[in-house]
N, CA, C and O atoms as a Tripos MOL2 file, in Angstrom:
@<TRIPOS>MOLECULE
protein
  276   275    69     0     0
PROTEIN
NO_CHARGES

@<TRIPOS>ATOM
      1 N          83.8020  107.6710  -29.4100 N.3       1 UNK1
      2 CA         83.3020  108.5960  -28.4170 C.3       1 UNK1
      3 C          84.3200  108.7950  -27.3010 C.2       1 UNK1
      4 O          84.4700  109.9860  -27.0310 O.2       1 UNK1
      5 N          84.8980  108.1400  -26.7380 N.am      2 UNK2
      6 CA         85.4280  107.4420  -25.9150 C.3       2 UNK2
      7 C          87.3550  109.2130  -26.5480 C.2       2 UNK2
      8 O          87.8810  110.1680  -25.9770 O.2       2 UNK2
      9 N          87.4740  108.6450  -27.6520 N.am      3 UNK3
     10 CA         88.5220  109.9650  -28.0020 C.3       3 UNK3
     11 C          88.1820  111.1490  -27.5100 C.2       3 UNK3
     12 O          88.9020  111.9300  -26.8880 O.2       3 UNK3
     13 N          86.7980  111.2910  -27.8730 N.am      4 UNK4
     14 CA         86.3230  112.5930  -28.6560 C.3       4 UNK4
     15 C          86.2200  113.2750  -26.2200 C.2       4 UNK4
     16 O          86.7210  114.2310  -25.6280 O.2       4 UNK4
     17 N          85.5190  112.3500  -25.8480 N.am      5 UNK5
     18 CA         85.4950  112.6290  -24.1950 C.3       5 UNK5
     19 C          87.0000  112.8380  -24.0190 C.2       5 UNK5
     20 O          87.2970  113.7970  -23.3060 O.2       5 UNK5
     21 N          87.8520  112.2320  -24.4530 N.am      6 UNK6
     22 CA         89.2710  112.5010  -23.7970 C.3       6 UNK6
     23 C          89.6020  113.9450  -24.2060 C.2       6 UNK6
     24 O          90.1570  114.7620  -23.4720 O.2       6 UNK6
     25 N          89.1420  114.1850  -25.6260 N.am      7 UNK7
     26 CA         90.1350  115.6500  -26.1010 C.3       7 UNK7
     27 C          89.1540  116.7210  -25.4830 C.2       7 UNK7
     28 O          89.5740  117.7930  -25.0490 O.2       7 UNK7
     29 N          87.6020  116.3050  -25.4680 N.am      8 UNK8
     30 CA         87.5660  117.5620  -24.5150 C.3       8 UNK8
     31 C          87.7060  117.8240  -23.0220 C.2       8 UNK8
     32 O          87.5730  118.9260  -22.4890 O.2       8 UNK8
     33 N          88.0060  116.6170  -22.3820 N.am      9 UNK9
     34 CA         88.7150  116.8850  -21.2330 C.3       9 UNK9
     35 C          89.9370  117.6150  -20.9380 C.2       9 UNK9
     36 O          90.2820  118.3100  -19.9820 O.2       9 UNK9
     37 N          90.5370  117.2400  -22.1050 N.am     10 UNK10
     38 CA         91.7570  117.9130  -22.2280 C.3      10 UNK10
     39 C          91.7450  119.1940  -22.6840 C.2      10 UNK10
     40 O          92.7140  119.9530  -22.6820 O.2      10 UNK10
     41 N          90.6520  119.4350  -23.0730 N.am     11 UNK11
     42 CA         90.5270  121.1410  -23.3050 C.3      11 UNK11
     43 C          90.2210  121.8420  -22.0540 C.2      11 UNK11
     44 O          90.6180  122.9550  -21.7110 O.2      11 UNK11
     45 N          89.3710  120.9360  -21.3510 N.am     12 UNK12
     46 CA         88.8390  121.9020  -20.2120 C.3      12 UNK12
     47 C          89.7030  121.6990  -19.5440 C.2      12 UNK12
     48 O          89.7560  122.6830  -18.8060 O.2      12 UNK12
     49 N          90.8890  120.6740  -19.1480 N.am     13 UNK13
     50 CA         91.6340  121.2440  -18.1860 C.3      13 UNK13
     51 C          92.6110  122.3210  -18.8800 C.2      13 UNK13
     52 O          93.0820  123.1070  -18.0580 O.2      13 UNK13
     53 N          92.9310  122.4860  -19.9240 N.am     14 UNK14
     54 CA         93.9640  123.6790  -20.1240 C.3      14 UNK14
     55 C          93.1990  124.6950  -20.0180 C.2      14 UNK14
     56 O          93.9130  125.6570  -19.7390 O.2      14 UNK14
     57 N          92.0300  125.0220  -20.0990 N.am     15 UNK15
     58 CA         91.0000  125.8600  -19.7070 C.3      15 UNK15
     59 C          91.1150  126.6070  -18.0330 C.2      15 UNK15
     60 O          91.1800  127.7790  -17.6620 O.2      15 UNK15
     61 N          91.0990  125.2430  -17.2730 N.am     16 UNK16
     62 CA         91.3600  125.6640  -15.9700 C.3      16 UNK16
     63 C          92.7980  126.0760  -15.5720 C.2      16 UNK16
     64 O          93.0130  126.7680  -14.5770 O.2      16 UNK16
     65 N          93.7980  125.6070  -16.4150 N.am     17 UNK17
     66 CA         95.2340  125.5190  -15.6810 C.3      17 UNK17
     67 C          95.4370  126.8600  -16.3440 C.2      17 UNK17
     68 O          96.3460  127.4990  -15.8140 O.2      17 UNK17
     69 N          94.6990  127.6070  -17.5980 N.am     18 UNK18
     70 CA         95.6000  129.1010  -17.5910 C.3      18 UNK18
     71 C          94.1130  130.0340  -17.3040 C.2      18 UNK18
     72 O          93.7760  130.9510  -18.0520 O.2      18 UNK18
     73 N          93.5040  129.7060  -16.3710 N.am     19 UNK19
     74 CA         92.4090  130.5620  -15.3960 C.3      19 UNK19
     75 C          93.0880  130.7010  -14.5300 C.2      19 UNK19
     76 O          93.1260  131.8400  -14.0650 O.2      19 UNK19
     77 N          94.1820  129.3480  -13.7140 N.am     20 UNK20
     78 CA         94.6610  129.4520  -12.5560 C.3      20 UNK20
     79 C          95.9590  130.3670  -12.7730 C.2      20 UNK20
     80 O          96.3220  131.3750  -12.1660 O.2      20 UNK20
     81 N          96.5290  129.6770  -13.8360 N.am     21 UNK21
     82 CA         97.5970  130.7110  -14.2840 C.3      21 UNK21
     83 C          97.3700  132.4490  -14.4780 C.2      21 UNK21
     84 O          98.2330  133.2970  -14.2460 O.2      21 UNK21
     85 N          96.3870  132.6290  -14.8210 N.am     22 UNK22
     86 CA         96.1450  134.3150  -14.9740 C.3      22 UNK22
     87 C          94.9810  134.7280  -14.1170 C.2      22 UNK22
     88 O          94.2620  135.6180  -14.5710 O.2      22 UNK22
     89 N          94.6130  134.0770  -12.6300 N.am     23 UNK23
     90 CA         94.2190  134.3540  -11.6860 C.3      23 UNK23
     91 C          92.5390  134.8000  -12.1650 C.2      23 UNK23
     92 O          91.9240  135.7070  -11.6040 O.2      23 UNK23
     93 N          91.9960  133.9990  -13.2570 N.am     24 UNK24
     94 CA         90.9640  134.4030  -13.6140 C.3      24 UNK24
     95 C          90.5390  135.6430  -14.1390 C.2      24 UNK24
     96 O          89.5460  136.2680  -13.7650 O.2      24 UNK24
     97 N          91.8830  136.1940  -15.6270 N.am     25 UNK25
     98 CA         91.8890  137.4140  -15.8590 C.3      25 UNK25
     99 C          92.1950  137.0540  -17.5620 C.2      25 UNK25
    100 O          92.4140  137.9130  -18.4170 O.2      25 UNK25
    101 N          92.1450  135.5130  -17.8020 N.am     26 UNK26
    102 CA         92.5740  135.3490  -18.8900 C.3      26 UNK26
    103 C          91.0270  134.6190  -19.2620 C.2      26 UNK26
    104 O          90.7800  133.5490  -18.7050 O.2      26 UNK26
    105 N          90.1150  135.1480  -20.1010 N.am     27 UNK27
    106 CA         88.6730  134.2840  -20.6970 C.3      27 UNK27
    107 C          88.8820  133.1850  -21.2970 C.2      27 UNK27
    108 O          88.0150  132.3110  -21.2810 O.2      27 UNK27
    109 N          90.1210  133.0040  -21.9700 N.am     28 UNK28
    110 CA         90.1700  131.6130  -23.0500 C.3      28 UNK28
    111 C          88.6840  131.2360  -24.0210 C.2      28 UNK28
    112 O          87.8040  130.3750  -24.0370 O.2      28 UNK28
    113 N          89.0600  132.4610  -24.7640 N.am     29 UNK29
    114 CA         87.5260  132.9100  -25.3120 C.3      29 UNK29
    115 C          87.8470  131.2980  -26.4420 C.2      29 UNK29
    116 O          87.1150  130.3180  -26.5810 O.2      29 UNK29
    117 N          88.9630  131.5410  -26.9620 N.am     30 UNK30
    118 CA         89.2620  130.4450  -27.9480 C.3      30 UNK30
    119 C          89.0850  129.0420  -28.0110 C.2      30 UNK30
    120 O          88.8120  128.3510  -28.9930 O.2      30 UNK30
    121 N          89.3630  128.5600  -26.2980 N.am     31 UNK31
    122 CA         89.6070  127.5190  -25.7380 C.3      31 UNK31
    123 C          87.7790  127.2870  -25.8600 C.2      31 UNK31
    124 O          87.2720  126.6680  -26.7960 O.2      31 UNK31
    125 N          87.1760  127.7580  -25.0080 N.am     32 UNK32
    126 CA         86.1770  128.0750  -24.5250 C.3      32 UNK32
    127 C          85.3890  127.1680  -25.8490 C.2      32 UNK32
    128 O          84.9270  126.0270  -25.8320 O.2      32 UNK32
    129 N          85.4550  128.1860  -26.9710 N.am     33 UNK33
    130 CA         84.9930  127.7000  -28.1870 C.3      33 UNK33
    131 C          85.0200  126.0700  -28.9100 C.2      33 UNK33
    132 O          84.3490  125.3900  -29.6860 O.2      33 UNK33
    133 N          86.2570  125.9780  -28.0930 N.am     34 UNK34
    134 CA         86.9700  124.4650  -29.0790 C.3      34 UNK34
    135 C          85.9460  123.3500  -27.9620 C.2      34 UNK34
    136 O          85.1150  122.5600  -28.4110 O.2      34 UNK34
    137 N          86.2530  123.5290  -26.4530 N.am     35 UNK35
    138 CA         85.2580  123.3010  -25.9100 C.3      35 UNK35
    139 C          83.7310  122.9960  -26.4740 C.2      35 UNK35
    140 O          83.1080  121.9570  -26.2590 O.2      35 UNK35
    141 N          83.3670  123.8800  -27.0730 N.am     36 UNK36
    142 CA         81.7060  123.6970  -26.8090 C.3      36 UNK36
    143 C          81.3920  122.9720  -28.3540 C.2      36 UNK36
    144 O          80.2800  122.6140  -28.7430 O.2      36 UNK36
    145 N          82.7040  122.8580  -29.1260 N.am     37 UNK37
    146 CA         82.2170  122.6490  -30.1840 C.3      37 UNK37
    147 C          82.7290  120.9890  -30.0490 C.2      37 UNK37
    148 O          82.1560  120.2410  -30.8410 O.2      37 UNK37
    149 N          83.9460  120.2140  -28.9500 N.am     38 UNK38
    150 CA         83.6720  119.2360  -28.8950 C.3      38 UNK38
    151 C          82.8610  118.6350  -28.0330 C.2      38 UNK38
    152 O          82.8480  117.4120  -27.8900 O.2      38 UNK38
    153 N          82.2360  119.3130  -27.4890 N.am     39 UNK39
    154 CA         80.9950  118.8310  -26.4640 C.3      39 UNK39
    155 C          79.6270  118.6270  -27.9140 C.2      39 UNK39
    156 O          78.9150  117.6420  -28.1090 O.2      39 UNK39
    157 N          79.6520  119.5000  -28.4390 N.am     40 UNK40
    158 CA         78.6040  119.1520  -29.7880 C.3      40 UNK40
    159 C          78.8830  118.2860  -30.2800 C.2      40 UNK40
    160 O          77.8700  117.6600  -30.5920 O.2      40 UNK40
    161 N          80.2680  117.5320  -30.7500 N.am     41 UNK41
    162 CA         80.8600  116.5440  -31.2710 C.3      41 UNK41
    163 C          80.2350  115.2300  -31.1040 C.2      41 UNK41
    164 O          79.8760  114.3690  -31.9080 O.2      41 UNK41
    165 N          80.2040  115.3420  -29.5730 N.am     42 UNK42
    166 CA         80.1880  114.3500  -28.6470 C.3      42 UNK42
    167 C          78.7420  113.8330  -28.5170 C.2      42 UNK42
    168 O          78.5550  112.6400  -28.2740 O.2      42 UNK42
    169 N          77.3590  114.9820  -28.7210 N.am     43 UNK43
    170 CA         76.3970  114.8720  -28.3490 C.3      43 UNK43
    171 C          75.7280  113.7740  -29.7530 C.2      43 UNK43
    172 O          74.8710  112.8920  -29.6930 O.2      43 UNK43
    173 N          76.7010  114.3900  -31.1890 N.am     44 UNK44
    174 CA         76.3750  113.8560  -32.2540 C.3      44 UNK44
    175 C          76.9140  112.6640  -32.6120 C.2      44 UNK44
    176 O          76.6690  112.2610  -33.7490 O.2      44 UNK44
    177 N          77.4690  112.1280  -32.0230 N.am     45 UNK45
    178 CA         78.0380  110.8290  -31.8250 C.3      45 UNK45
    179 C          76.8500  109.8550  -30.9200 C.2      45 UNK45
    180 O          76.6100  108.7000  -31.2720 O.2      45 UNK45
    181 N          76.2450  110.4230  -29.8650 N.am     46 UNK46
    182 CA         75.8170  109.9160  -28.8930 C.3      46 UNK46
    183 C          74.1330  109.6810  -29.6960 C.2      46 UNK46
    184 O          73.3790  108.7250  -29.5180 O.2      46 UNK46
    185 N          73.9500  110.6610  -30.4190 N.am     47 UNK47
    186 CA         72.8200  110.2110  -30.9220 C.3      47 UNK47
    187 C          72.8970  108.5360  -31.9580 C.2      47 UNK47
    188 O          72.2920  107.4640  -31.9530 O.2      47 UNK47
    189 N          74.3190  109.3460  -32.9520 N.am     48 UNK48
    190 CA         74.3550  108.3020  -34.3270 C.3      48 UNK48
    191 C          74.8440  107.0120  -33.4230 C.2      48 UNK48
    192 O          74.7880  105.9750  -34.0840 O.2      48 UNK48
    193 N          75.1770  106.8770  -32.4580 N.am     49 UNK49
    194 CA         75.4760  105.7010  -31.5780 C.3      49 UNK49
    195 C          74.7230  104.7960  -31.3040 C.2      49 UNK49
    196 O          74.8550  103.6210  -31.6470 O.2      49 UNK49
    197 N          73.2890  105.5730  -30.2270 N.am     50 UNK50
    198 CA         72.0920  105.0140  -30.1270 C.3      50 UNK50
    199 C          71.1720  104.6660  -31.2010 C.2      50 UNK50
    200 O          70.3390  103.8140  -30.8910 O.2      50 UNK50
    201 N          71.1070  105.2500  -32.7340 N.am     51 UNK51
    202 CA         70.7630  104.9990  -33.6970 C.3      51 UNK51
    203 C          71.1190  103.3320  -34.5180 C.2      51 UNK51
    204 O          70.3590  102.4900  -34.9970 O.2      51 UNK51
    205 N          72.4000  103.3850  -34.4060 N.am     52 UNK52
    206 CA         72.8310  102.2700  -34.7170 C.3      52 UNK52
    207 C          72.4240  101.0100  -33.6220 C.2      52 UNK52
    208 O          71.7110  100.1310  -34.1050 O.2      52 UNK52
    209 N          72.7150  100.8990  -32.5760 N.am     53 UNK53
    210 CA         72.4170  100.2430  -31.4200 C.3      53 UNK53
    211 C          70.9600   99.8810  -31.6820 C.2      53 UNK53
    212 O          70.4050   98.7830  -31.7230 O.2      53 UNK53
    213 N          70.5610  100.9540  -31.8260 N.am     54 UNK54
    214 CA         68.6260  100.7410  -32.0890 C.3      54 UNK54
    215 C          68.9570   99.5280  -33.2720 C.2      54 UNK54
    216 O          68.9200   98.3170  -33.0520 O.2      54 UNK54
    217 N          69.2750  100.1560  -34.5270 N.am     55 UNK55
    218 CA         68.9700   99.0820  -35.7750 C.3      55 UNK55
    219 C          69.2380   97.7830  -35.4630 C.2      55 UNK55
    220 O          68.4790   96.8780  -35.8090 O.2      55 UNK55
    221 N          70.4260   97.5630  -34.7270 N.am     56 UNK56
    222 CA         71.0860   96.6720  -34.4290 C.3      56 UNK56
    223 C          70.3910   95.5240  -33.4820 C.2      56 UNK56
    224 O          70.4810   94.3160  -33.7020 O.2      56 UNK56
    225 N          69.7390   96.0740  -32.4760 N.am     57 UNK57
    226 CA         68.8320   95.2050  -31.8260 C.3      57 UNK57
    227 C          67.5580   95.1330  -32.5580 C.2      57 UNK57
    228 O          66.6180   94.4250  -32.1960 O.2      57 UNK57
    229 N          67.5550   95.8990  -33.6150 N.am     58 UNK58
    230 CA         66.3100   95.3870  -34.0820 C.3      58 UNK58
    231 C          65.8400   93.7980  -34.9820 C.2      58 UNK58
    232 O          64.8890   93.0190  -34.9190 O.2      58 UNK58
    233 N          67.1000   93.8970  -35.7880 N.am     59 UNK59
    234 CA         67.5940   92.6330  -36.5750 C.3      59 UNK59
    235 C          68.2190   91.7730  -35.8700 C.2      59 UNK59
    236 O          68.0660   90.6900  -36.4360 O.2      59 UNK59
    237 N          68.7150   91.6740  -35.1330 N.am     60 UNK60
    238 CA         68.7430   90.5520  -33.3400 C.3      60 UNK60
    239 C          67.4050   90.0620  -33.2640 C.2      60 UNK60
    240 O          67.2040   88.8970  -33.6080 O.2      60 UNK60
    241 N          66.3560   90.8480  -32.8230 N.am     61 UNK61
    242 CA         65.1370   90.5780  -32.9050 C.3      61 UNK61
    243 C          64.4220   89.8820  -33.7840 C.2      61 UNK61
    244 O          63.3200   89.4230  -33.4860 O.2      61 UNK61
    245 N          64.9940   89.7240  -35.0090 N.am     62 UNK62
    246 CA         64.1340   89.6490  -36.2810 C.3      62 UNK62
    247 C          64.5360   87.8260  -36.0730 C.2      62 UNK62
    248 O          63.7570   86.9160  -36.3550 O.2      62 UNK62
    249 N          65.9130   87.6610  -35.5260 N.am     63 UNK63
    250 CA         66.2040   86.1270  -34.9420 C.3      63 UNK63
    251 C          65.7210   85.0940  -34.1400 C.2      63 UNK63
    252 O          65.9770   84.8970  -32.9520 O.2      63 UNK63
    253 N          64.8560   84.3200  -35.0350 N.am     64 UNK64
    254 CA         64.2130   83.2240  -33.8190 C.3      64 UNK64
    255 C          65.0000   82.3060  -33.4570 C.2      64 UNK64
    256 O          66.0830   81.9810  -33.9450 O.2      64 UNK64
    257 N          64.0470   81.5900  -31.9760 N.am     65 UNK65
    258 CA         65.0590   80.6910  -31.5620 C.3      65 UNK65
    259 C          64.9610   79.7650  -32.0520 C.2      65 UNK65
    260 O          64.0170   79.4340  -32.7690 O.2      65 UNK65
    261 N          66.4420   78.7720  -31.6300 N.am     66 UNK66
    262 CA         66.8710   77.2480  -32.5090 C.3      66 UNK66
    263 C          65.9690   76.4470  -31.4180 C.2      66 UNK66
    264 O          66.2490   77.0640  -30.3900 O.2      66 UNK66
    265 N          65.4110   75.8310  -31.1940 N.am     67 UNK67
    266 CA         65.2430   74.6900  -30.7830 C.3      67 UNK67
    267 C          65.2320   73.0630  -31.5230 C.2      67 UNK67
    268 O          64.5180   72.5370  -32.3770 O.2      67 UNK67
    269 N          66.2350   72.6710  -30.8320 N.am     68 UNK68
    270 CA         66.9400   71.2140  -31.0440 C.3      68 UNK68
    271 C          65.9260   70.1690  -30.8540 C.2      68 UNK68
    272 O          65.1800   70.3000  -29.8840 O.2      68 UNK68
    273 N          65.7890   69.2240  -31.5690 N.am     69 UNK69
    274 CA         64.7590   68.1700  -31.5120 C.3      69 UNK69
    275 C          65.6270   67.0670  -30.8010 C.2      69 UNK69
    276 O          65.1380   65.9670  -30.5450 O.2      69 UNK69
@<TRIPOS>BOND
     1     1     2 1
     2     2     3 1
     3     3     4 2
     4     3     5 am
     5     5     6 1
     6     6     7 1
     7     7     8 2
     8     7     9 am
     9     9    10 1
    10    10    11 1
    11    11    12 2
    12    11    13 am
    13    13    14 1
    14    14    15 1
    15    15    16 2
    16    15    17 am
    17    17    18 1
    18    18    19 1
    19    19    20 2
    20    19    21 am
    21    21    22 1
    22    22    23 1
    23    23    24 2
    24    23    25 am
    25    25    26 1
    26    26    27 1
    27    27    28 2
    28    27    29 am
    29    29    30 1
    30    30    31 1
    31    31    32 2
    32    31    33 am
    33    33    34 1
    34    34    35 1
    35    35    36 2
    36    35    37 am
    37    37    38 1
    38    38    39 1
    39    39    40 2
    40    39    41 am
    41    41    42 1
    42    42    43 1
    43    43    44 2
    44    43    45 am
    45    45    46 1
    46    46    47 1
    47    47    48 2
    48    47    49 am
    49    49    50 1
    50    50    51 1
    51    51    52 2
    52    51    53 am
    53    53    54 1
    54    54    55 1
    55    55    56 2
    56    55    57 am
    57    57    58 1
    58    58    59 1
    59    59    60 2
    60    59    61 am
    61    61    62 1
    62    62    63 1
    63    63    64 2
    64    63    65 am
    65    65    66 1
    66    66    67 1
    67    67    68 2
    68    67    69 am
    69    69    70 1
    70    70    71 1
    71    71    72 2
    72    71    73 am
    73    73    74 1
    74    74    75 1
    75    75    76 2
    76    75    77 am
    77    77    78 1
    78    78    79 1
    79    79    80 2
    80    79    81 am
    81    81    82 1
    82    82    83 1
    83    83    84 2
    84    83    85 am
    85    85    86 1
    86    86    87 1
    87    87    88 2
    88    87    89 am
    89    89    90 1
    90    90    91 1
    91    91    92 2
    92    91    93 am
    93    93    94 1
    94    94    95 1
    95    95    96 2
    96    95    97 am
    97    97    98 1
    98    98    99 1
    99    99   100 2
   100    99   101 am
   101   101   102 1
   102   102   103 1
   103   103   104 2
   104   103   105 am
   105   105   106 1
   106   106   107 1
   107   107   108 2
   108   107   109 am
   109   109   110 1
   110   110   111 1
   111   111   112 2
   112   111   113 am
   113   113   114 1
   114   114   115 1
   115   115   116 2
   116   115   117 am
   117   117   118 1
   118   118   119 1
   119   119   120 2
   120   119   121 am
   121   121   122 1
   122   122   123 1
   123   123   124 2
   124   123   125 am
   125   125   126 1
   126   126   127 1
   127   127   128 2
   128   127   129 am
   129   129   130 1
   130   130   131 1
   131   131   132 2
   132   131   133 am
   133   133   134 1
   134   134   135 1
   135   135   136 2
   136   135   137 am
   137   137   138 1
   138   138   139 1
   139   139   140 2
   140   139   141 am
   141   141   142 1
   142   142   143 1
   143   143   144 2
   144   143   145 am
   145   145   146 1
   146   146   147 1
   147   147   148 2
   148   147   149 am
   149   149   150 1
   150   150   151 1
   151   151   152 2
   152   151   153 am
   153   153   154 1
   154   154   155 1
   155   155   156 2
   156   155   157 am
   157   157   158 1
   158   158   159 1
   159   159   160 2
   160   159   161 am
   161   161   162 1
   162   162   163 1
   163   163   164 2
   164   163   165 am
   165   165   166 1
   166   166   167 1
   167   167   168 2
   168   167   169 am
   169   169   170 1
   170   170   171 1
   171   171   172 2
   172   171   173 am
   173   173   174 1
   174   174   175 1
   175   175   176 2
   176   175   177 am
   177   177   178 1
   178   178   179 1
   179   179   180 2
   180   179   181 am
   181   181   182 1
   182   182   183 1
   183   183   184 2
   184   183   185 am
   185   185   186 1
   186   186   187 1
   187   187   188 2
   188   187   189 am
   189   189   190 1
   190   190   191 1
   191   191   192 2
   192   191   193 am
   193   193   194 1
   194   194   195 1
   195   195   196 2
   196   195   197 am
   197   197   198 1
   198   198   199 1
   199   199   200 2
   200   199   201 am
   201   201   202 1
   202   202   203 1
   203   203   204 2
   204   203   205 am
   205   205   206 1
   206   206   207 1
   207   207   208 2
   208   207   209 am
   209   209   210 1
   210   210   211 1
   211   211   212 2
   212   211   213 am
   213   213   214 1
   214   214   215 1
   215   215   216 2
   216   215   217 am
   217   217   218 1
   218   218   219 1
   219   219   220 2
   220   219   221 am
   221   221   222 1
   222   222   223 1
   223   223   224 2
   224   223   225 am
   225   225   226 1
   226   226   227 1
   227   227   228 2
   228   227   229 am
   229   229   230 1
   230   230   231 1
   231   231   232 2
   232   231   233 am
   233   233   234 1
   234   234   235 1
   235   235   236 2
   236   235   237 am
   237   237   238 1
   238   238   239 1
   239   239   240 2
   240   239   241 am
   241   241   242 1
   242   242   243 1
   243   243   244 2
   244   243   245 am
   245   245   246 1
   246   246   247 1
   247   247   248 2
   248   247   249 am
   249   249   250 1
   250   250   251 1
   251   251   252 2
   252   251   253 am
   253   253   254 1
   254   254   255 1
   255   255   256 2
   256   255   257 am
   257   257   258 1
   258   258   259 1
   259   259   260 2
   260   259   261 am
   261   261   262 1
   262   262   263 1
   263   263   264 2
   264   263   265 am
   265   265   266 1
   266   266   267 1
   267   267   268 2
   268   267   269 am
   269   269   270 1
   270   270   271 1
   271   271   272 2
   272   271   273 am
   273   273   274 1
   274   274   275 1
   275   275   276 2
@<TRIPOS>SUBSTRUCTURE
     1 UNK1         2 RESIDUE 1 A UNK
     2 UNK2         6 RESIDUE 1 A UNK
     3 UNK3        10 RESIDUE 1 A UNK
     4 UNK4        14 RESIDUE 1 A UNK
     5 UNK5        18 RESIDUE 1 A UNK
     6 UNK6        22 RESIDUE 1 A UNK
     7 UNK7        26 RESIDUE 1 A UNK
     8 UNK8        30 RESIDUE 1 A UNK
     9 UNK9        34 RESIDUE 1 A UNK
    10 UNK10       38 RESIDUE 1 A UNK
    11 UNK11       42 RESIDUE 1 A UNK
    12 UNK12       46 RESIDUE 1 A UNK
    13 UNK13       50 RESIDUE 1 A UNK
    14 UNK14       54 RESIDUE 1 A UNK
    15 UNK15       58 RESIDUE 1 A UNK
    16 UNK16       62 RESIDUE 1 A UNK
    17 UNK17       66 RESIDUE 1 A UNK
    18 UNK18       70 RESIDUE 1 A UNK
    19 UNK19       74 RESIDUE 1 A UNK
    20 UNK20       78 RESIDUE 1 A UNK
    21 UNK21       82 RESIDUE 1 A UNK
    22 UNK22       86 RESIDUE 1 A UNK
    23 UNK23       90 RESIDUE 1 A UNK
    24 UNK24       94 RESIDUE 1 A UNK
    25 UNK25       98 RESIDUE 1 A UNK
    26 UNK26      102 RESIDUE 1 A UNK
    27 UNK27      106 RESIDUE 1 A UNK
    28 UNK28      110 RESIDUE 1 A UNK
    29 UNK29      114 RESIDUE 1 A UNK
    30 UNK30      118 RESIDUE 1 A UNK
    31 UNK31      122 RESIDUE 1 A UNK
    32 UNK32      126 RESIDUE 1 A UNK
    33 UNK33      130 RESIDUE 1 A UNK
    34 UNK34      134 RESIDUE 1 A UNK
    35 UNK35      138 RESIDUE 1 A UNK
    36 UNK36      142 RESIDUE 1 A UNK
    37 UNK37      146 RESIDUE 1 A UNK
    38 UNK38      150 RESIDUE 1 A UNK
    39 UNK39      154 RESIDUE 1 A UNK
    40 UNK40      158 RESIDUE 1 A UNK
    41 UNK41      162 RESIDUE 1 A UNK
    42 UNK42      166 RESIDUE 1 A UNK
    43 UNK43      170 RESIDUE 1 A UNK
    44 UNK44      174 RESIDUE 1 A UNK
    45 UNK45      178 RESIDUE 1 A UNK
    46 UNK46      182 RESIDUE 1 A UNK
    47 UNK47      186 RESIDUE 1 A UNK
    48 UNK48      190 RESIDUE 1 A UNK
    49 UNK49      194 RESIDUE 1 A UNK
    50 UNK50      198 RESIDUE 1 A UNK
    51 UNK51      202 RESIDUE 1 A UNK
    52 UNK52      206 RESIDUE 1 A UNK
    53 UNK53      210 RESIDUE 1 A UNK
    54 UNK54      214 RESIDUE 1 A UNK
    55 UNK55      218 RESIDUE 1 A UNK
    56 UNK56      222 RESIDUE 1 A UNK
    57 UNK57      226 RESIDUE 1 A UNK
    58 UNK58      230 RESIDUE 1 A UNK
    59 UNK59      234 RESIDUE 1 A UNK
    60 UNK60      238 RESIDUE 1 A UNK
    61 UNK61      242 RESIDUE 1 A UNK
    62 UNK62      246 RESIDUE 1 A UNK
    63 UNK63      250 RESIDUE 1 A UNK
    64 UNK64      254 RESIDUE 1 A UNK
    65 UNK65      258 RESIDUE 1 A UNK
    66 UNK66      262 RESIDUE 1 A UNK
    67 UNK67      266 RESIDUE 1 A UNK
    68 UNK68      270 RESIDUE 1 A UNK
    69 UNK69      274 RESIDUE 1 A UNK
């Protein structure tokens, strides 16, 4: 996840740096796109993330405690 946040940061700032560059006359219809599709990336990660995390504490759970005599 942790990539996937970096590259679209890095989209949105080239996003901003040729808005600033073409005084807000350039849409970066393209950019724009790559954008929203790693923001979707990101959202689908964030689910299959918490999914796993879920299973994961679930079988943690399934672990009783040791108690030592």
């Amino acid at each position: 996840m942790d990539t996937l946040r970096m590259e679209f940061g890095k989209i949105n700032k080239e996003i901003a740096d040729k808005k600033k560059a073409s005084k807000g006359q350039d849409k970066c219809e393209d950019l724009v796109e790559k954008s929203k599709e790693a923001k979707k990336k990101i959202e689908e990660q964030k689910v299959l993330v918490d999914e796993i995390d879920k299973k994961r504490t679930d079988k943690l759970n399934l672990i009783g405690n040791v108690i030592s005599d």
